[in-house]
FILOKE-990184 format. One record per residue (C-alpha): chain; x, y, z. Coordinates in nm, 3 decimals. Layout:
N
> A;X;Y;Z .
...
END
This chain:
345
> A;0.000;0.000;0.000 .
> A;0.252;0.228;0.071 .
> A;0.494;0.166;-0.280 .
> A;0.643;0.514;-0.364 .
> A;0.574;0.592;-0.706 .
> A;0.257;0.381;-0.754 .
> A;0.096;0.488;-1.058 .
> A;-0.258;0.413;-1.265 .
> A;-0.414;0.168;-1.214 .
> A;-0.362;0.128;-0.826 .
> A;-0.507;-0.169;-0.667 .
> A;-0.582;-0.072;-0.299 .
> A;-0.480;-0.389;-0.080 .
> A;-0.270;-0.453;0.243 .
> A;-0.100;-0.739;0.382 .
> A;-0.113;-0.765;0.753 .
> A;-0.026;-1.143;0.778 .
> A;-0.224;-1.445;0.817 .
> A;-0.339;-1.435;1.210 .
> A;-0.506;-1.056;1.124 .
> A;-0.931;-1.081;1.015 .
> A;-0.931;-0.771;0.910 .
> A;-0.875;-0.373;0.915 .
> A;-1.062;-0.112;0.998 .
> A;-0.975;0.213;0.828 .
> A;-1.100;0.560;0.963 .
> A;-1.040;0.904;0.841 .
> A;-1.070;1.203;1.086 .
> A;-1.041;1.571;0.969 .
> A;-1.002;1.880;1.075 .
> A;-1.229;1.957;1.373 .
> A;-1.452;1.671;1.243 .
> A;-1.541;1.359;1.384 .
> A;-1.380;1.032;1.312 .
> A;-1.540;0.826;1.044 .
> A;-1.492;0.438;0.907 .
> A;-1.440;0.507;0.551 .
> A;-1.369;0.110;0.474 .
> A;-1.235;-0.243;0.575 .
> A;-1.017;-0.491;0.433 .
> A;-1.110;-0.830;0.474 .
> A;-0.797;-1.117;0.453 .
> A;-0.819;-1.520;0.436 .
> A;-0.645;-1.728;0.650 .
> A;-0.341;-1.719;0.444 .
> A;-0.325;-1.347;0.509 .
> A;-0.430;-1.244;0.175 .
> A;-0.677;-0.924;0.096 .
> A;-0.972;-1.110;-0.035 .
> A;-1.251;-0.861;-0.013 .
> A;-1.315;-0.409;0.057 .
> A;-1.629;-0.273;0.196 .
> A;-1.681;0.061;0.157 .
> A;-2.020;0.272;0.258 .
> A;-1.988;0.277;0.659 .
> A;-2.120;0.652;0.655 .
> A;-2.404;0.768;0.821 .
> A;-2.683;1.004;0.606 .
> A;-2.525;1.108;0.297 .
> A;-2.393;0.774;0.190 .
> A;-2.642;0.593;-0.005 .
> A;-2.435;0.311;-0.170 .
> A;-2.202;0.047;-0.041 .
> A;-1.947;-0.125;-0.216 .
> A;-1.782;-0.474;-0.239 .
> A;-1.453;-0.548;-0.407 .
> A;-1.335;-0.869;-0.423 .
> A;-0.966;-0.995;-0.485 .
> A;-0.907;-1.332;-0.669 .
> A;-0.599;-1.498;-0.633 .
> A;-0.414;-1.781;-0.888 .
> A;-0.343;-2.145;-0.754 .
> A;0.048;-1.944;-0.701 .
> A;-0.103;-1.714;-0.516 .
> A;-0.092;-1.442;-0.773 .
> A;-0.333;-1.204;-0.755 .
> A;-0.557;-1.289;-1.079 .
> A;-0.902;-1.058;-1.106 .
> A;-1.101;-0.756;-0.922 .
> A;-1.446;-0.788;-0.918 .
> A;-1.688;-0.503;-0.780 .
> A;-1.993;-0.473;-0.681 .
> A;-2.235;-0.204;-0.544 .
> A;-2.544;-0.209;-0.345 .
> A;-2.792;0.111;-0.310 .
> A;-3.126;0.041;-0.079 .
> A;-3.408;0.095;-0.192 .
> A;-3.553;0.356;0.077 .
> A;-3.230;0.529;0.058 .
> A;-3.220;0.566;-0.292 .
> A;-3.535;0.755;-0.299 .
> A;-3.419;0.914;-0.020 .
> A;-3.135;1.074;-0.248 .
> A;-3.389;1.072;-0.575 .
> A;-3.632;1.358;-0.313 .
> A;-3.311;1.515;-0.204 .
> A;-3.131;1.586;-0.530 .
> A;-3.502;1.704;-0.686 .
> A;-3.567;1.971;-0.404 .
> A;-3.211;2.049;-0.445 .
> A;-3.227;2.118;-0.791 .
> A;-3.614;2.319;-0.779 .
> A;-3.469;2.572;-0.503 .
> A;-3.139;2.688;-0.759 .
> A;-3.390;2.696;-1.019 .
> A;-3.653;2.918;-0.861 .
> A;-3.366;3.113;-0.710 .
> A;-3.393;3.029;-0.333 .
> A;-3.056;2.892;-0.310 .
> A;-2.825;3.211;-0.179 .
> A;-2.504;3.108;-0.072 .
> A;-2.459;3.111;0.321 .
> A;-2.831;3.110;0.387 .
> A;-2.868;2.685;0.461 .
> A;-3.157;2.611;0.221 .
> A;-2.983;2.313;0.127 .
> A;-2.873;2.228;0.500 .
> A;-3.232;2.235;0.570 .
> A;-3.354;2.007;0.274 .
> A;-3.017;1.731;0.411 .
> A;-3.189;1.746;0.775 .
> A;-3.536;1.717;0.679 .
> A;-3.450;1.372;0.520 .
> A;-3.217;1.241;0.786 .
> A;-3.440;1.091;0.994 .
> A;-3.550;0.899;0.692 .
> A;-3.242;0.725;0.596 .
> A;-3.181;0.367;0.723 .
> A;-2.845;0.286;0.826 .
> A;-2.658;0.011;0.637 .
> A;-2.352;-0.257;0.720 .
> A;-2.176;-0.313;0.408 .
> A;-2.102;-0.665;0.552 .
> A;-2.460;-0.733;0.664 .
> A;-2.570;-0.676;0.271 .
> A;-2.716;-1.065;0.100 .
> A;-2.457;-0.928;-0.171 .
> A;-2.535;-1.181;-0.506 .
> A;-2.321;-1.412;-0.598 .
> A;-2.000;-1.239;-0.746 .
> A;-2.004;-1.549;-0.996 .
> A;-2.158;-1.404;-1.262 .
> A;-1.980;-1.073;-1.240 .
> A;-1.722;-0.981;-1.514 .
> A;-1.438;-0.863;-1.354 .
> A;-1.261;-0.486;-1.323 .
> A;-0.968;-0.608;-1.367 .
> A;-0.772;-0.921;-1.504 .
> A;-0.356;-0.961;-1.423 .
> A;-0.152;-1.138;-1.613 .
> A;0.217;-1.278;-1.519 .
> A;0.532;-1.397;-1.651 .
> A;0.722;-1.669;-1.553 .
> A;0.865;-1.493;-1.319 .
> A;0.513;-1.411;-1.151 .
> A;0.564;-1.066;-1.225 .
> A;0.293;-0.819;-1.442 .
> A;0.313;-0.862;-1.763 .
> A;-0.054;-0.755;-1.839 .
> A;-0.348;-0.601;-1.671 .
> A;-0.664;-0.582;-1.839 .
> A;-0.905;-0.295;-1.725 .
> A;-1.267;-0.292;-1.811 .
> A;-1.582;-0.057;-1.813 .
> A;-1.933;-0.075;-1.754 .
> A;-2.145;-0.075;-2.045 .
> A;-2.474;-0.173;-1.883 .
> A;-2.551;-0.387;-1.568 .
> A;-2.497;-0.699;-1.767 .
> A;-2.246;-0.602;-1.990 .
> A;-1.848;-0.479;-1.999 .
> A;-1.612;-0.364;-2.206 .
> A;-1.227;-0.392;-2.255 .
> A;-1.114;-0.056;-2.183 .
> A;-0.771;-0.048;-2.169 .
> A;-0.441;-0.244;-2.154 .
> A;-0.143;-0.225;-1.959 .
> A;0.159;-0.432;-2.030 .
> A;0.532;-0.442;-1.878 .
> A;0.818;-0.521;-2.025 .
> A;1.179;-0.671;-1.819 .
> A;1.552;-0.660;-1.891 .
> A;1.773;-0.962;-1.801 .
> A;1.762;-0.884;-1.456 .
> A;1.406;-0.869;-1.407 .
> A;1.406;-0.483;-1.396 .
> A;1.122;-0.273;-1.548 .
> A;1.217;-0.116;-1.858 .
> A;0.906;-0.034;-2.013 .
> A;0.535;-0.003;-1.911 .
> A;0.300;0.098;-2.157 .
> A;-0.112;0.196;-2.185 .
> A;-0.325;0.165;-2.479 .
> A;-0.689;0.283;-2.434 .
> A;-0.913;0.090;-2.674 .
> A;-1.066;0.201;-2.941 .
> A;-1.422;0.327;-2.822 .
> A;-1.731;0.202;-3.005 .
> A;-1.876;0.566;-3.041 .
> A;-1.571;0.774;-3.023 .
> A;-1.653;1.158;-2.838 .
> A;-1.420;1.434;-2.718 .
> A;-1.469;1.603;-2.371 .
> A;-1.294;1.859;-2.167 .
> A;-1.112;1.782;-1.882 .
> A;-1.108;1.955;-1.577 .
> A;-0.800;2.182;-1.413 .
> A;-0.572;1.996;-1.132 .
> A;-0.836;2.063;-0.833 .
> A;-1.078;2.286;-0.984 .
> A;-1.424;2.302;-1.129 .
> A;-1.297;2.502;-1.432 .
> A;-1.219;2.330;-1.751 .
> A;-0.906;2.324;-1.942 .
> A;-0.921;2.494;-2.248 .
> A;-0.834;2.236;-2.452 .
> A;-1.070;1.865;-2.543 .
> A;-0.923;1.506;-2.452 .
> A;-0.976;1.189;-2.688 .
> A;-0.950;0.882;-2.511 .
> A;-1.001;0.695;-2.810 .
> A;-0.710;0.454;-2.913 .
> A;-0.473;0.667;-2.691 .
> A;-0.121;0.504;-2.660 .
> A;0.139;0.584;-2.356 .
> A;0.460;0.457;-2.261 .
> A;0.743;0.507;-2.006 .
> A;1.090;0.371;-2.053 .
> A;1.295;0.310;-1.774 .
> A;1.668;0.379;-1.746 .
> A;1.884;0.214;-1.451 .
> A;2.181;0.419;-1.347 .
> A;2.390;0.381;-1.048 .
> A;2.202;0.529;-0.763 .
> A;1.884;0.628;-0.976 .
> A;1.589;0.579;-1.230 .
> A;1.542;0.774;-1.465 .
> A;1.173;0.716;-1.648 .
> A;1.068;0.892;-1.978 .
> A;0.718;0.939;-2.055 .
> A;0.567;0.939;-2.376 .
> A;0.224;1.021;-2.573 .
> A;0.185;0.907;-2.887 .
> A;0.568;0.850;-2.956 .
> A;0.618;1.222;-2.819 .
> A;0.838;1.318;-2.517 .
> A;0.588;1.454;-2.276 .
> A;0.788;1.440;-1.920 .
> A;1.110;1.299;-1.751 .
> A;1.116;1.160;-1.401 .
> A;1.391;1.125;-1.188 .
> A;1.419;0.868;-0.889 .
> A;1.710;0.903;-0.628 .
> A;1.762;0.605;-0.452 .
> A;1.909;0.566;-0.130 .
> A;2.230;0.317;-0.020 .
> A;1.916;0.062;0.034 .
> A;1.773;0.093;-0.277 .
> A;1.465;0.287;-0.162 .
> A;1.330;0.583;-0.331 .
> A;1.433;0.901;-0.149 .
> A;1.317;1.187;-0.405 .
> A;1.104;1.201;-0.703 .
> A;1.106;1.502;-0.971 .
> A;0.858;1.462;-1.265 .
> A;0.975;1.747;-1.516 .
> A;0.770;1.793;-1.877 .
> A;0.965;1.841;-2.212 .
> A;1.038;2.195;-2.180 .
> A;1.199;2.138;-1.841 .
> A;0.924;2.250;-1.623 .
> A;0.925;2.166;-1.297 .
> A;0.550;1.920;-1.231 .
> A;0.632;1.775;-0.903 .
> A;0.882;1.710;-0.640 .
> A;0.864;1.444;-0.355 .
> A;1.095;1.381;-0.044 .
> A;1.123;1.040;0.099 .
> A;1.236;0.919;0.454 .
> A;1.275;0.541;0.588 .
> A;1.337;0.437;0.912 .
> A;1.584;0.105;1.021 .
> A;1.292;-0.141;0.906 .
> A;1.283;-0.007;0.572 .
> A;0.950;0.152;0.624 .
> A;0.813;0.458;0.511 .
> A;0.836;0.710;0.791 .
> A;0.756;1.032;0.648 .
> A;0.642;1.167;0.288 .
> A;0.694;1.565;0.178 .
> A;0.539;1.759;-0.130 .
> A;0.797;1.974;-0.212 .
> A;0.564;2.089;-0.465 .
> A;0.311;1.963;-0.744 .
> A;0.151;2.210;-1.033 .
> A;-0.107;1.943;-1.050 .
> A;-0.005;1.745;-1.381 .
> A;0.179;1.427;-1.432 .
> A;0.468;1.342;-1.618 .
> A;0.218;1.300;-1.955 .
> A;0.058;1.604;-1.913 .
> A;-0.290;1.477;-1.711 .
> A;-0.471;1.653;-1.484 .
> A;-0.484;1.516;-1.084 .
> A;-0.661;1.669;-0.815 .
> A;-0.391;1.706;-0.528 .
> A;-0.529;1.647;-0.193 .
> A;-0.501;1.874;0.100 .
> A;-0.147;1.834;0.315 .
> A;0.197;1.826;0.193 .
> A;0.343;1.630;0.480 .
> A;0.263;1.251;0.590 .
> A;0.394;1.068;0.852 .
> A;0.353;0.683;0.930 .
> A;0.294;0.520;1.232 .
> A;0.347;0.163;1.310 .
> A;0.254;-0.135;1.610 .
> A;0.547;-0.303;1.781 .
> A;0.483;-0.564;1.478 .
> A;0.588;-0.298;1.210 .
> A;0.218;-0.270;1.084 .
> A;0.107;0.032;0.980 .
> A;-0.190;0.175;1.237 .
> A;-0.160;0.509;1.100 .
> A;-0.095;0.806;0.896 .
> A;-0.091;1.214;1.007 .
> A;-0.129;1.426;0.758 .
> A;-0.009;1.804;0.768 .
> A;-0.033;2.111;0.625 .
> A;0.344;2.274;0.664 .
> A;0.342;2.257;1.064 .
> A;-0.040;2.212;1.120 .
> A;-0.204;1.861;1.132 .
> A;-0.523;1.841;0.923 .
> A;-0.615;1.474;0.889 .
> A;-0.554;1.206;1.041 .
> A;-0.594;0.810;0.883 .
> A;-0.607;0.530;1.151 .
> A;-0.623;0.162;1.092 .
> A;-0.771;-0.093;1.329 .
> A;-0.653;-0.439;1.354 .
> A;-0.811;-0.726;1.430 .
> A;-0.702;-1.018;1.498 .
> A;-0.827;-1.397;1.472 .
> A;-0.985;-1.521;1.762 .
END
């Protein structure tokens, strides 16, 4: 979970071991209460076989289910989601969102003047609260998966297949990543090529954490990226490409243990996009992350919304498992990620 540098598309597991059940993960902010956000469920070989997501109270209509499938080797083979909206709730949201919408378009809605706080509380009392875990979730047989992974010999990725929801009974193949390894295993290339979409469209894309658009459209359609990976003594250095054209340059510097210690993404006219500090403590875990800064685009030129804090530091149990993760803004702490574990009885 905590690999520096991990990069589209992420798969969100954690190993805790085999004796753990699973993990409770909470998020508090600023001055707000702490709230479950999701858990990870693991098997009795201590692998991440299933996420629920949806623990919040009024406001949260749908829960989730993601399940992890795992190769006789123990490679991790398919992702298969699910999602689960009840019934009462949903119309719940369906008289929220149309109230919502009547007051901006009579012209009630003034900003600072809680018409919309009002319409939330008059349908609290209304919503029914709902376990993810306690859901008769269908069986994930039939589902076609999110994701499919593909290995080498080596049981490393040499292919992940990502799909997309057509319809509830139908998917498509959406895009492919594949990896390519020198003699010694190392990544030299990665590359991404979005299908070709049955009814191609353009759209605009929004600015790094904004509501504004860019002025320019994105096609998606048949879009082809690549990085190629250089290994030098005591760093990486990984050019991106669009299309066959340069877009960015990143540089890793690795420390005498071969972790990461820094990471500078820079774009073809030498721009500085982002800079990232790294520092590990005598276990070789991540102890502390800094944002030295980040314009908001990556190394091809794509927009990212940047979330708030430039400083995390990681906390770990007397078994070197993470149990949490402070967040802060320069000197000031501003979130605050905990995760519970429990144990096998």
């Amino acid at each position: 979970m905590l690999s520096i540098g991990q990069e589209y598309p992420i798969v969100d597991t954690l190993n805790y071991g085999s004796n753990v059940s699973h993990v409770k993960y909470y998020i508090q902010n600023e001055g707000e209460d702490e709230v479950l956000i999701k858990t990870y469920w693991f098997n009795e070989l201590g692998k991440h076989t299933t996420t629920y997501t949806g623990y919040g109270g009024f406001k949260i209509y749908k829960q989730s289910k993601i399940t992890y499938n795992y190769s006789i080797n123990g490679n991790l083979d398919n992702i298969k989601h699910q999602d689960y909206i009840s019934p009462q709730n949903d119309s719940i949201g369906n008289f929220i969102t149309t109230e919502i919408k009547k007051v901006i378009s009579n012209g009630s809605y003034k900003k600072g003047n809680n018409v919309i706080e009002n319409i939330l509380a008059k349908y609290e009392s209304s919503y029914i609260s709902v376990v993810p875990e306690d859901i008769n979730w269908h069986s994930s047989e039939n589902l076609h998966p999110a994701m499919i992974f593909k290995r080498n010999q080596l049981g490393q990725d040499s292919l992940i297949l990502l799909f997309d929801t057509i319809s509830k009974n139908e998917m498509c193949l959406d895009e492919i990543v594949s990896f390519i390894y020198d003699d010694e295993n190392r990544l030299v290339k990665k590359k991404w090529i979005n299908m070709p979409i049955r009814y191609g469209f353009e759209f605009q894309v929004f600015k790094p954490s904004s509501v504004n658009f860019e002025d320019s459209t994105l096609n998606l359609n048949n879009i082809y990226q690549e990085k190629i990976y250089k290994y030098l003594e005591d760093t990486i250095e990984i050019k991106y490409f669009e299309e066959k054209h340069l877009t960015g340059t990143e540089i890793k510097v690795l420390n005498d243990k071969n972790l990461v210690q820094s990471e500078l993404v820079i774009n073809a006219r030498q721009d500085t996009l982002s800079h990232y500090q790294y520092k590990w403590n005598s276990m070789n875990k991540l102890e502390s992350s800094k944002r030295i800064k980040h314009t908001g685009y990556d190394g091809f030129g794509w927009a990212l919304d940047l979330t708030y804090g430039n400083i995390k530091k990681y906390k770990y149990d007397d078994k070197n498992r993470l149990v949490r993760i402070e967040i802060f803004q320069d000197d000031k702490l501003v979130c605050t990620e905990r995760y519970e574990i429990i144990e096998r009885k």
